[in-house]
PAVODO-735378 format. One line per 8 residues: number of its first residue (from 1); their letters; for each residue x, y, z of N, C-alpha, C, CB. Coordinates in steps of 0.1 Angstrom, whole numbers, plus 5000, padded with zeros to 4 digits. Glycine has a CB too. Example, Ala and Ser with C-alpha at 12.3 -4.5 7.8 and 13.67 -1.06 7.14 Angstrom:
2
1) AS) 5132 4943 5078 5123 4955 5078 5132 4967 5078 5113 4955 5090; 5128 4978 5071 5137 4989 5071 5129 5000 5079 5141 4994 5057
***
This chain:
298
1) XXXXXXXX) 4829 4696 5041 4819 4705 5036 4821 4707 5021 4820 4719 5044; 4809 4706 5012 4815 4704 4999 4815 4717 4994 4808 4695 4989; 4823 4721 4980 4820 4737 4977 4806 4738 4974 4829 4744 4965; 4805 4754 4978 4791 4762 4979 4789 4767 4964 4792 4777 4991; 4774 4764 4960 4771 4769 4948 4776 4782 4941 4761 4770 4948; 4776 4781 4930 4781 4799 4925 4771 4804 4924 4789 4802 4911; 4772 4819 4927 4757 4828 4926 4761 4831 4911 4753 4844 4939; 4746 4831 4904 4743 4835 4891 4741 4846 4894 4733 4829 4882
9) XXXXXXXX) 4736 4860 4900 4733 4872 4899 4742 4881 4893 4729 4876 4908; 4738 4891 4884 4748 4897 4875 4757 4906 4887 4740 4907 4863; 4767 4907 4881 4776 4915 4891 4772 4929 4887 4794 4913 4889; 4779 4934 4902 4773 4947 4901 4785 4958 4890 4771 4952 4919; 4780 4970 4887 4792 4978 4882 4790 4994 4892 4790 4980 4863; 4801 4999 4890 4804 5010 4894 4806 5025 4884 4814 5006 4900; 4800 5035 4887 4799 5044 4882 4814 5056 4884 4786 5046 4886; 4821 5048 4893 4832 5057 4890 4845 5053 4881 4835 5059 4903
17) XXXXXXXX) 4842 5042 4869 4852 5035 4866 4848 5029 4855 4856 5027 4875; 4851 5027 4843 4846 5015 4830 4841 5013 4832 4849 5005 4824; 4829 5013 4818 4818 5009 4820 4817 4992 4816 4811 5018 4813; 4821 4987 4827 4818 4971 4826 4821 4966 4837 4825 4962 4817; 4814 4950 4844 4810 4944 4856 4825 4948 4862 4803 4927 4857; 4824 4947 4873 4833 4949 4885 4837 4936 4889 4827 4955 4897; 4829 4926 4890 4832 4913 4894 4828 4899 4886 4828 4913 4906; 4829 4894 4886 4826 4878 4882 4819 4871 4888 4835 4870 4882
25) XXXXXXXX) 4808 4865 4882 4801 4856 4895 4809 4846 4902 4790 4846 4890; 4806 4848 4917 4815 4845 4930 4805 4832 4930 4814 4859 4946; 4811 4826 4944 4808 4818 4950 4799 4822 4964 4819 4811 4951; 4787 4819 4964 4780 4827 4977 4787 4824 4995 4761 4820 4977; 4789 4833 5001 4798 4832 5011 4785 4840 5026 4815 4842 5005; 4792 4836 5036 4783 4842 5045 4785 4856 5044 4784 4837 5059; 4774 4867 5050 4777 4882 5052 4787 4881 5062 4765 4891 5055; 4798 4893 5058 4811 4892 5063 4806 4896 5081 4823 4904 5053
33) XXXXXXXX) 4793 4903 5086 4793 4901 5096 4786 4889 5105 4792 4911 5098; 4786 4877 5093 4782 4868 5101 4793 4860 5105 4772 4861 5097; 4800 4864 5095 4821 4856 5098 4820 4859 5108 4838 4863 5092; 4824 4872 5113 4828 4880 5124 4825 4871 5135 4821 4892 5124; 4811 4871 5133 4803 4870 5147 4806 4852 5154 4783 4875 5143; 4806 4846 5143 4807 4833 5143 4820 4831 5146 4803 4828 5132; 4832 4836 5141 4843 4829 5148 4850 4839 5156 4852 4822 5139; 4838 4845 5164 4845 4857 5177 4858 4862 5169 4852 4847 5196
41) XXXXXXXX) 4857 4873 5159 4871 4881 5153 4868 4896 5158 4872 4880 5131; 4865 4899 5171 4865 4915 5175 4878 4918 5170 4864 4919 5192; 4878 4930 5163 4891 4933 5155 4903 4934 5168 4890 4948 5146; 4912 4938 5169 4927 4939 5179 4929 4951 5174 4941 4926 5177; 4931 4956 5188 4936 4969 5184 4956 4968 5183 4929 4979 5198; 4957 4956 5190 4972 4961 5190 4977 4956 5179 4981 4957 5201; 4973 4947 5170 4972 4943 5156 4971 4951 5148 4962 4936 5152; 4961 4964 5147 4959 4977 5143 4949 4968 5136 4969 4987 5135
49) XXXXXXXX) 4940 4963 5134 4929 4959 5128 4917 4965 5128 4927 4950 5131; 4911 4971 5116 4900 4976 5114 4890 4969 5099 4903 4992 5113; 4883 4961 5099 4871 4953 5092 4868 4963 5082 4857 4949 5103; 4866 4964 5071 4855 4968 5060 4851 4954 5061 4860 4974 5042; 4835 4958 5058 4822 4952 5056 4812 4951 5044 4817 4957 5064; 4819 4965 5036 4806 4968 5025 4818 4957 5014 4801 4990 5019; 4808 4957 5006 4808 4944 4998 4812 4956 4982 4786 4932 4998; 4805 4965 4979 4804 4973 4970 4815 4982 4972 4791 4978 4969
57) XXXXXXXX) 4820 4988 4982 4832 4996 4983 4846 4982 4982 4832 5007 5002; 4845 4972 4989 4855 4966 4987 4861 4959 4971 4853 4958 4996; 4852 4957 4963 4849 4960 4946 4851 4967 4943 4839 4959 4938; 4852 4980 4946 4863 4994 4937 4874 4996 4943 4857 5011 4938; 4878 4991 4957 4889 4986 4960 4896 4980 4953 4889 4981 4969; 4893 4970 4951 4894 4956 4942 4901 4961 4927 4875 4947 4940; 4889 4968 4925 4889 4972 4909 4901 4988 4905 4869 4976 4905; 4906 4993 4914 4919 5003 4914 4930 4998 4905 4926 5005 4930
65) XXXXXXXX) 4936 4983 4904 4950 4984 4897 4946 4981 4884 4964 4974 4904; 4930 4978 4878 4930 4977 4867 4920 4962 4865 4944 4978 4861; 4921 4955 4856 4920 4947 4853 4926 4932 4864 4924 4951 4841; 4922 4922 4870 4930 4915 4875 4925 4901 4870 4931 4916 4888; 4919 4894 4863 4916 4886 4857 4931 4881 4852 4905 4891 4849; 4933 4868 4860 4946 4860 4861 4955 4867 4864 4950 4854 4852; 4954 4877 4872 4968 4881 4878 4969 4876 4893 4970 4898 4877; 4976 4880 4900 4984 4875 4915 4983 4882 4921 4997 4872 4917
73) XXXXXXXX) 4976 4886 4935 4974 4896 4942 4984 4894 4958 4957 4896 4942; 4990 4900 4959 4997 4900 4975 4991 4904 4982 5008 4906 4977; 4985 4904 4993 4979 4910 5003 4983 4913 5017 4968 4904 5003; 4978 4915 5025 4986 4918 5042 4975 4920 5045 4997 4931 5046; 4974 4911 5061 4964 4914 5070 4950 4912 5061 4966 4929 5077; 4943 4903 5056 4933 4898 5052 4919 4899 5060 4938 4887 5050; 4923 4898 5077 4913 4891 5087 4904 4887 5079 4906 4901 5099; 4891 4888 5080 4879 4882 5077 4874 4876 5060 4869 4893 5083
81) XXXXXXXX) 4888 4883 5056 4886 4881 5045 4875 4889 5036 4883 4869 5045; 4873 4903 5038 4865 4909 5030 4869 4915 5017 4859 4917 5038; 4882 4924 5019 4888 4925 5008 4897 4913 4999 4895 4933 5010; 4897 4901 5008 4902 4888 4992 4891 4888 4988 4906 4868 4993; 4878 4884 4995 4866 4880 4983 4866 4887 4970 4851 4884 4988; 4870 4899 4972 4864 4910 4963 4876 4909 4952 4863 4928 4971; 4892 4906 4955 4896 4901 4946 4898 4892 4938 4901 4903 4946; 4895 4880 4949 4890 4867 4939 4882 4869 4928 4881 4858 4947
89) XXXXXXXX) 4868 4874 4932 4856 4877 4925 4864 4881 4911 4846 4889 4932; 4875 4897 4913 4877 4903 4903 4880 4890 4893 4889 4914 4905; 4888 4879 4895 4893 4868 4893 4906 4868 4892 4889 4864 4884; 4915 4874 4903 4931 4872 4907 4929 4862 4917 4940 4887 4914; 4943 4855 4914 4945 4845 4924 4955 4851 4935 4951 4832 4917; 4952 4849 4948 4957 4856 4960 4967 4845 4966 4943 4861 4971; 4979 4857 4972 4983 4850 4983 4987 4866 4995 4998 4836 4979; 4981 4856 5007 4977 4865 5016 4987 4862 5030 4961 4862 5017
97) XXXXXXXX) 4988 4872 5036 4996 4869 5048 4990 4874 5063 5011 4876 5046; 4988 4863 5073 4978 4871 5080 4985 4866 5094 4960 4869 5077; 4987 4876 5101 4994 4870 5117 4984 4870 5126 5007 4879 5124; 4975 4873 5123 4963 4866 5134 4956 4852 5131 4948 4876 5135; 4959 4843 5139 4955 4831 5135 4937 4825 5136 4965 4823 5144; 4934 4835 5148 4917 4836 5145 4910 4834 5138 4912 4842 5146; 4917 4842 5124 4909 4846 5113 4913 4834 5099 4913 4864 5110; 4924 4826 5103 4926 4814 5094 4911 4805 5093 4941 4804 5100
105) XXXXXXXX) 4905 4801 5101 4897 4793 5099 4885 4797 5086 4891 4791 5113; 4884 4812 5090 4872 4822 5083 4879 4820 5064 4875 4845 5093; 4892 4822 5065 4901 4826 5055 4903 4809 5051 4915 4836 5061; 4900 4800 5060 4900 4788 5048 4883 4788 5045 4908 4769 5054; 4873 4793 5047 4863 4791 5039 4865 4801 5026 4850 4793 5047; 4871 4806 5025 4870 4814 5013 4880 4807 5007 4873 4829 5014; 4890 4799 5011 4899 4796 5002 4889 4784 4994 4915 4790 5010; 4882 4773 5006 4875 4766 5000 4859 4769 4989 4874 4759 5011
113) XXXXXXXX) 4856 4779 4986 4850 4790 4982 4856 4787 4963 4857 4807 4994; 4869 4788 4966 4874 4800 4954 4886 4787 4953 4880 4822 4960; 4886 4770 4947 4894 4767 4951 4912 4767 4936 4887 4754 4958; 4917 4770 4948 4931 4767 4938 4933 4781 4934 4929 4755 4925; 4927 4794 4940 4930 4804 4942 4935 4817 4952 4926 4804 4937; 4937 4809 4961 4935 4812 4976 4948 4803 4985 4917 4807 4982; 4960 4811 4987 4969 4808 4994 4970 4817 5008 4980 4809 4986; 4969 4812 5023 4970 4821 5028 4986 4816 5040 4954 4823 5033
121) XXXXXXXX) 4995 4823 5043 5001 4824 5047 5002 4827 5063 5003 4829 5041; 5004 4819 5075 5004 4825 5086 5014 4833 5093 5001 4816 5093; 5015 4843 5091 5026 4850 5097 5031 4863 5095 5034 4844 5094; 5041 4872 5097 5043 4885 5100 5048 4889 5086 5054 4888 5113; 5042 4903 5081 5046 4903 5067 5057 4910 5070 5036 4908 5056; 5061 4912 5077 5076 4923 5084 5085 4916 5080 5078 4926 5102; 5082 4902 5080 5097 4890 5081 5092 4881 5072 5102 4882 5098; 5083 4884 5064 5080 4878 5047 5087 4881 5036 5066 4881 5041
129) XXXXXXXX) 5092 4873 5025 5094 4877 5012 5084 4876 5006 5104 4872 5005; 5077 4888 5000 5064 4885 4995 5071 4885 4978 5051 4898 5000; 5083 4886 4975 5088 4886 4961 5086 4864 4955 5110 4893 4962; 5091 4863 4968 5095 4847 4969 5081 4842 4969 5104 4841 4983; 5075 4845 4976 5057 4836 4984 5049 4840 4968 5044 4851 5004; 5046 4855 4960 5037 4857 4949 5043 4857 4939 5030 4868 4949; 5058 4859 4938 5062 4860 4924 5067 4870 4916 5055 4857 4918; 5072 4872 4910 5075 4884 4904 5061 4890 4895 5088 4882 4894
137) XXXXXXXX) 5056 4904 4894 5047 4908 4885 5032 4908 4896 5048 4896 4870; 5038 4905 4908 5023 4901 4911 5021 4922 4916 5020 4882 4930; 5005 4924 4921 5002 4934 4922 5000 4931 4939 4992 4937 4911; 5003 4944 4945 5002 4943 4963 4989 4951 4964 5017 4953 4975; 4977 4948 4969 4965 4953 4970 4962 4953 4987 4954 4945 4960; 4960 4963 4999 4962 4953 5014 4953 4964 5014 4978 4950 5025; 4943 4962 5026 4938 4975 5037 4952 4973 5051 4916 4969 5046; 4958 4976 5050 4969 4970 5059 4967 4977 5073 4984 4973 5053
145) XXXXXXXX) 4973 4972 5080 4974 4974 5095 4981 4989 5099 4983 4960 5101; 4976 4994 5107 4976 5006 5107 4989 5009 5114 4966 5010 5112; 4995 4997 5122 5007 5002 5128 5017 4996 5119 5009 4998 5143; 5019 4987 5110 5032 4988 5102 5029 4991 5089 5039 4975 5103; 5018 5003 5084 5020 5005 5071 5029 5012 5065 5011 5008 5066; 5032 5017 5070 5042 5026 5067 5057 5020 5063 5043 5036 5079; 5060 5012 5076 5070 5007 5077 5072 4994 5061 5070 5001 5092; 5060 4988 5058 5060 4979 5043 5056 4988 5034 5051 4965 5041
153) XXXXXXXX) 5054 4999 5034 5056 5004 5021 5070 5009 5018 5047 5014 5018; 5076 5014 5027 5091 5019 5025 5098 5012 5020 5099 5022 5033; 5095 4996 5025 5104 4986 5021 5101 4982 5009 5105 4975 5028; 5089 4976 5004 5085 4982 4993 5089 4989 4981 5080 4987 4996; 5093 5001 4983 5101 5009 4976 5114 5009 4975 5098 5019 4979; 5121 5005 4985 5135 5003 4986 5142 4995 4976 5138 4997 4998; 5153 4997 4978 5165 4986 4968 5166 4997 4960 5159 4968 4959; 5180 4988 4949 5185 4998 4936 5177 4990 4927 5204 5000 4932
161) XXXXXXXX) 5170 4977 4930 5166 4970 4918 5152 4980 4914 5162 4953 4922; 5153 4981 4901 5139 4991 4893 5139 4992 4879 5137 5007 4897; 5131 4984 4875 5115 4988 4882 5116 4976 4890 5098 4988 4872; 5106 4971 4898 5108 4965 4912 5093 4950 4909 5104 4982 4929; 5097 4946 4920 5091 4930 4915 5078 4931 4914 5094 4916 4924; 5070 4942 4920 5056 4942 4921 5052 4951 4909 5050 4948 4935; 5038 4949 4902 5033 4953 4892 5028 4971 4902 5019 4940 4885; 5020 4972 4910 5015 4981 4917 5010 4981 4927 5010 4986 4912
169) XXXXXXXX) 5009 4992 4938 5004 4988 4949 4992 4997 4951 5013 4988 4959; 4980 4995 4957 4969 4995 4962 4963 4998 4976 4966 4986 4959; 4967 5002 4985 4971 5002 5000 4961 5016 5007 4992 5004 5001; 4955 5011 5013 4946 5012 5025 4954 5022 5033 4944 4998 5034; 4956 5037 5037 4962 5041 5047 4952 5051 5059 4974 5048 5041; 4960 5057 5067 4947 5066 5077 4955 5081 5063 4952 5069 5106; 4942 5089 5063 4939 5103 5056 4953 5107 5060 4926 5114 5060; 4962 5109 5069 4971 5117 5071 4982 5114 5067 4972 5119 5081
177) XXXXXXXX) 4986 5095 5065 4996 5091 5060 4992 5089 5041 4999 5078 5069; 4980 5089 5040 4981 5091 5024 4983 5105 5019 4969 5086 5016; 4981 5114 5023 4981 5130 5023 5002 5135 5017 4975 5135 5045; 5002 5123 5031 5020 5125 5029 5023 5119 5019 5030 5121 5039; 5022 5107 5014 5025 5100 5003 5023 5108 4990 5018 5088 5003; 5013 5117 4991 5011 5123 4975 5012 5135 4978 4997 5121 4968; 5020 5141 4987 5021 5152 4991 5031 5162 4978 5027 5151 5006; 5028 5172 4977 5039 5182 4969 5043 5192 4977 5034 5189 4956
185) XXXXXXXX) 5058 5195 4972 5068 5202 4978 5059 5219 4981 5083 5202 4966; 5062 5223 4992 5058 5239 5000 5047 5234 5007 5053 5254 4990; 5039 5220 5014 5032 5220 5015 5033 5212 5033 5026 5217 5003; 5025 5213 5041 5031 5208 5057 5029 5191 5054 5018 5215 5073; 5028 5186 5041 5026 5174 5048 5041 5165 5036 5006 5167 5046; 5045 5174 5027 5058 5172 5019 5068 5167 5032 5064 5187 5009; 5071 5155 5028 5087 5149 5036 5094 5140 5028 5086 5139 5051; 5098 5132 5041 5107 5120 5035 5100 5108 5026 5114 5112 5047
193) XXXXXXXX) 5085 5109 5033 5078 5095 5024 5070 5096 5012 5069 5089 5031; 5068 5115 5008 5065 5116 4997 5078 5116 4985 5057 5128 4998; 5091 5116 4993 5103 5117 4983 5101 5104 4978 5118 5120 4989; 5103 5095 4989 5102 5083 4982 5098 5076 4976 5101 5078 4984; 5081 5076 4978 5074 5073 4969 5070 5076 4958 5069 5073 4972; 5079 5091 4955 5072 5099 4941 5086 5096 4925 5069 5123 4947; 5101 5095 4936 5113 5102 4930 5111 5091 4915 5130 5100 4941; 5107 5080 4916 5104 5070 4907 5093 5061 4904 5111 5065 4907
201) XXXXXXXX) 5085 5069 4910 5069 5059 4911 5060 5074 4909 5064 5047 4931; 5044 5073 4905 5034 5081 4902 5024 5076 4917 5028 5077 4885; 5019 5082 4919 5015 5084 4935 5004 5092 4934 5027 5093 4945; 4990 5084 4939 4979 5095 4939 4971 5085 4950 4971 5100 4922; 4966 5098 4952 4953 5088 4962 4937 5086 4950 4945 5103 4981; 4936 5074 4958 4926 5067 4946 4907 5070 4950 4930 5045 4946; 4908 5068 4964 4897 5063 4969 4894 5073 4984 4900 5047 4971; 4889 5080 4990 4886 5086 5004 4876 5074 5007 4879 5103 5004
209) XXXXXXXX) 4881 5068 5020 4869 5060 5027 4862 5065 5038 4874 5047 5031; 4853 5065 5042 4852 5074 5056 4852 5063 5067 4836 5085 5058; 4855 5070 5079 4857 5057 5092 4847 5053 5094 4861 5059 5107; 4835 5055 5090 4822 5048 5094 4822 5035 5088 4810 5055 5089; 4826 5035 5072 4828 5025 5068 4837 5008 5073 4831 5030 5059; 4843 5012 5086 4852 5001 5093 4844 4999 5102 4866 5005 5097; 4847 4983 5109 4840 4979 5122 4856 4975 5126 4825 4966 5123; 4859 4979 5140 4851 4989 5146 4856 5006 5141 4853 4986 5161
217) XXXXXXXX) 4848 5017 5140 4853 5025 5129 4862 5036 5141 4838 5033 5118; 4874 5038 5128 4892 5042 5139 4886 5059 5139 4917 5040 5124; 4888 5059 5144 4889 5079 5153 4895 5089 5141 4905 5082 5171; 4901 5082 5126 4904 5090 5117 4896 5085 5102 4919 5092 5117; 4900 5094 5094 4897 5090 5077 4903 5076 5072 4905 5101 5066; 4903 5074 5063 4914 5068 5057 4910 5069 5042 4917 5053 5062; 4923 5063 5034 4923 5068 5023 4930 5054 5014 4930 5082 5024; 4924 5053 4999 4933 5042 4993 4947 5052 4983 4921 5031 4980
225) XXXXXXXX) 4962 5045 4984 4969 5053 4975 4972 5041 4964 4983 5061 4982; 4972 5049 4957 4975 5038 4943 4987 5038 4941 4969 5042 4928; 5002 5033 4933 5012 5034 4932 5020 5026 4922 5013 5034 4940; 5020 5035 4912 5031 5025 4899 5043 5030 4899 5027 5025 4882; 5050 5020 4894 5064 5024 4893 5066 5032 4877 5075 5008 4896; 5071 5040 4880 5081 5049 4866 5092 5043 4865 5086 5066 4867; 5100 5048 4854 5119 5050 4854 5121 5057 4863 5126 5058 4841; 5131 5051 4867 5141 5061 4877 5153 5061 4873 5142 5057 4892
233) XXXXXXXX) 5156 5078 4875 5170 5083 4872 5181 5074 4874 5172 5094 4879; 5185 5082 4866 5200 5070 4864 5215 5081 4879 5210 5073 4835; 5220 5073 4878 5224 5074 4890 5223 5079 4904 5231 5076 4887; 5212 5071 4906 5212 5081 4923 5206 5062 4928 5193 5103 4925; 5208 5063 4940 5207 5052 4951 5199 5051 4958 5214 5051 4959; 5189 5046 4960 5177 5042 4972 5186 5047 4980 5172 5026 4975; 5195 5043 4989 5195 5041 5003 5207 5057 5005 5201 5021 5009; 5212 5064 4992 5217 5078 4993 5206 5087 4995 5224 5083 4981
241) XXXXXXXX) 5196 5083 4986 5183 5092 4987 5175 5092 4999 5174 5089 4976; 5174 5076 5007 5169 5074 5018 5175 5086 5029 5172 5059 5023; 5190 5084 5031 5199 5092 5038 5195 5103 5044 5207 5095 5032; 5196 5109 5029 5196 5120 5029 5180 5132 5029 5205 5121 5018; 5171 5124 5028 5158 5125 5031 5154 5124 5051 5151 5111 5021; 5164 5111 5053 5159 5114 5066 5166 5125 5072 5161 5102 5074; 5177 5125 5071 5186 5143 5079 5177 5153 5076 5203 5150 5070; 5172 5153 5060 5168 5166 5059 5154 5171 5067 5167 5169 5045
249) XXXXXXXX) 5148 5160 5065 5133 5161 5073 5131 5155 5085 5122 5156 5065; 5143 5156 5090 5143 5149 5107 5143 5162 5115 5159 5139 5113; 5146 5174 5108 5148 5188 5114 5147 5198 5104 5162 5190 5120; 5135 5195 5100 5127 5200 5086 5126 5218 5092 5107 5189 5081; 5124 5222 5103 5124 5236 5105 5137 5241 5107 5116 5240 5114; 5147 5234 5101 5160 5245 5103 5166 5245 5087 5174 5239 5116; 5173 5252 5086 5183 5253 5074 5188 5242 5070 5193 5259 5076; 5188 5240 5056 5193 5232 5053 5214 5226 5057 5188 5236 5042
257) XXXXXXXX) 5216 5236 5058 5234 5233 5062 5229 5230 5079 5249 5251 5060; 5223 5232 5085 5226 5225 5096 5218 5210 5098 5223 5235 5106; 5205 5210 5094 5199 5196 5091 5210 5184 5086 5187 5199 5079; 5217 5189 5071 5227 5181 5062 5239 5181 5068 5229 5185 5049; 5245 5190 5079 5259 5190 5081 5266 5178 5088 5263 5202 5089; 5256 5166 5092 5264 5159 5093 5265 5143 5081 5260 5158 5107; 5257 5147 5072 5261 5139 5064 5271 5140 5054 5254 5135 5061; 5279 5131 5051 5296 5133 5044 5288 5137 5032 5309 5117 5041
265) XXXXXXXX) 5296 5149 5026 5293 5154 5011 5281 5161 5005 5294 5145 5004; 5266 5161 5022 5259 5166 5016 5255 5180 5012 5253 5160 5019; 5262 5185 5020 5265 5204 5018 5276 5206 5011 5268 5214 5033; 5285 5202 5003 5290 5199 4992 5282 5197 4977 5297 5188 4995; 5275 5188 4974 5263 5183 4965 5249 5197 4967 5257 5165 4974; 5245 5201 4975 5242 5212 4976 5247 5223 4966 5246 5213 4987; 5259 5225 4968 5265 5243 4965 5267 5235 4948 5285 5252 4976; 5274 5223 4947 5276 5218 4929 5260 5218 4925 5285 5197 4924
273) XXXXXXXX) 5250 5219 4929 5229 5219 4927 5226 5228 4924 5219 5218 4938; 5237 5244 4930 5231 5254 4934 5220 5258 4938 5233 5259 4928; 5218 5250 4951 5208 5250 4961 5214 5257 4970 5204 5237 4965; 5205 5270 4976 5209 5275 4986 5210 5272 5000 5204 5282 4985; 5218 5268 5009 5220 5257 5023 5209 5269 5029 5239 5253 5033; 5206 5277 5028 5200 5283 5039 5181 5284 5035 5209 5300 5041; 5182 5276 5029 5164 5268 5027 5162 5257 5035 5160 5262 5012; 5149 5253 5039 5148 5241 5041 5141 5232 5032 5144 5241 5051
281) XXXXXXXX) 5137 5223 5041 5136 5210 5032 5124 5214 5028 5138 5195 5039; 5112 5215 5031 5100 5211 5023 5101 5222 5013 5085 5209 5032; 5111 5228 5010 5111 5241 4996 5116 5233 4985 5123 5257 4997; 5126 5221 4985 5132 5216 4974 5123 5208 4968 5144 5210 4976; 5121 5206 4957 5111 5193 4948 5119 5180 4946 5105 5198 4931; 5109 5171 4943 5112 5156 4941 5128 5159 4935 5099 5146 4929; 5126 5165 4924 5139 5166 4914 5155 5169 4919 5136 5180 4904; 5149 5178 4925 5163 5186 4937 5167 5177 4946 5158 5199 4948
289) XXXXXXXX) 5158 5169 4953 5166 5159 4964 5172 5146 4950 5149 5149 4980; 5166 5147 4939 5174 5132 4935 5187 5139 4928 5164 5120 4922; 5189 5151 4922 5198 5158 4918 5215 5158 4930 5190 5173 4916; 5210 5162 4937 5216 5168 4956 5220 5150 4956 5197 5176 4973; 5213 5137 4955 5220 5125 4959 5224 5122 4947 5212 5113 4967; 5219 5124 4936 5231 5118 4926 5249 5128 4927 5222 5121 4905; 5244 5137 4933 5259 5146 4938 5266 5140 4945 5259 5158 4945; 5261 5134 4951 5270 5127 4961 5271 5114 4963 5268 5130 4971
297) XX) 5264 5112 4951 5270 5096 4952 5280 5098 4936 5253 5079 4951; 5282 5108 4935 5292 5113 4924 5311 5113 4934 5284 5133 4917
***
């Protein structure tokens, strides 16, 4: 099948963002629900898979980390390929990781589409080096799967290496888990994953999508969080700060000395903070939990 003509029609722009095109003239592709329909992709629920379709929301998707015109896009869970198009178009070159194999056939017309920009990967991004597969500098842009997003963004964040191999991330979550990510301290949705994400990275939600906009559309919101890395403090440890984040907010309605008492030194690090043990956790700010682990890793 030889490649498909490029559409000349001007790209569209968006009124919530610079004033200039959103995309690049593409290569004309079928409507993403004729993919669908054509190579039987009913989303999976145990996959956690949910379809965007609109063409114009997945272009301000697209268009969140900035500029991508020759940059490297990482992605997760691709299915049908609606959000690569949109970053192709931007003009990043993708590599994508998708463990449903259904949707490879769909995902090589787009590769063949867009060629020599379009890597797609078959397999579990749980047990991917996406440092190794895109490279250093590349940007992570995913609608990701609803049951392990959480679990790759932590990892994600992790390590003492920082700033960290990805330029920024872009990521698709349900309203309740982006809520937490940008959450601030006194508030019911402040925990362990807004520590993490905030103690050295800037954290905001970019985008409210509503579930209508998914086929088939999930029983909640969802939301896009944007995410760049900052400096991070000098002596304190991913995996001290991990620690000690999980004790505290594993039993977030008790006191702090009894939540911490079983980790070595952390009601110690405490009283040198002059943090009172008899608060709990969602009262201390980003600052205080990295203060409290640089104490103890003192």
């Amino acid at each position: 099948m030889p490649p498909l003509p490029p559409n000349t029609a001007p790209a569209p722009t968006s009124d919530d963002g610079p004033d200039r095109p959103m995309t690049a003239p593409s290569p004309l592709l079928p409507p993403l629900r004729d993919v669908i329909a054509r190579h039987g992709l009913a989303a999976s629920k145990a996959l956690g898979q949910n379809f965007l379709l609109d063409e114009q929301l997945l272009d301000r998707i697209a268009a969140i980390p900035g500029d991508l015109a020759g940059q490297t896009v990482f992605e997760v869970g691709p299915g049908p390929g609606g959000l690569t198009r949109a970053l192709l178009r931007a003009g990043a070159s993708v590599v994508a990781v998708e463990r449903d194999r259904r949707c490879l056939p769909a995902l090589a017309e787009v590769e063949q589409a867009f060629p020599g920009k379009l890597r797609v990967i078959e397999g579990d991004a749980l047990a991917i080096d996406p440092e190794r597969e895109a490279g250093g500098g590349a940007h992570i842009v995913a609608n990701l799967p609803y049951n392990v997003g959480t679990a790759l963004l932590v990892g994600w964040l992790s390590g003492d290496r920082w700033p960290p191999w990805w330029q920024s991330l872009t990521l698709m979550f349900q309203r309740e888990v982006a809520e937490r990510i940008v959450a601030a301290p006194q508030s019911d949705a402040f925990g362990r994953l807004a520590v993490l994400a905030q103690w050295r990275s800037s954290a905001r939600i970019a985008m409210n999508v509503h579930r209508s906009a998914f086929v088939p559309p999930p029983k909640v919101m969802s939301a896009v969080v944007h995410i760049r890395p900052q400096p991070a403090p000098e002596g304190v440890r991913f995996a001290t700060l991990e620690r000690l984040t999980g004790a505290a907010f594993g039993q977030r309605r008790k006191m702090l000395r009894q939540s911490l008492k079983g980790m070595p030194g952390a009601l110690d690090a405490l009283e040198r903070c002059g943090i009172d043990p008899t608060r709990r956790a969602e009262t201390l700010s980003v600052a205080d939990f990295v203060e409290v682990a640089r104490a103890i890793g003192r």
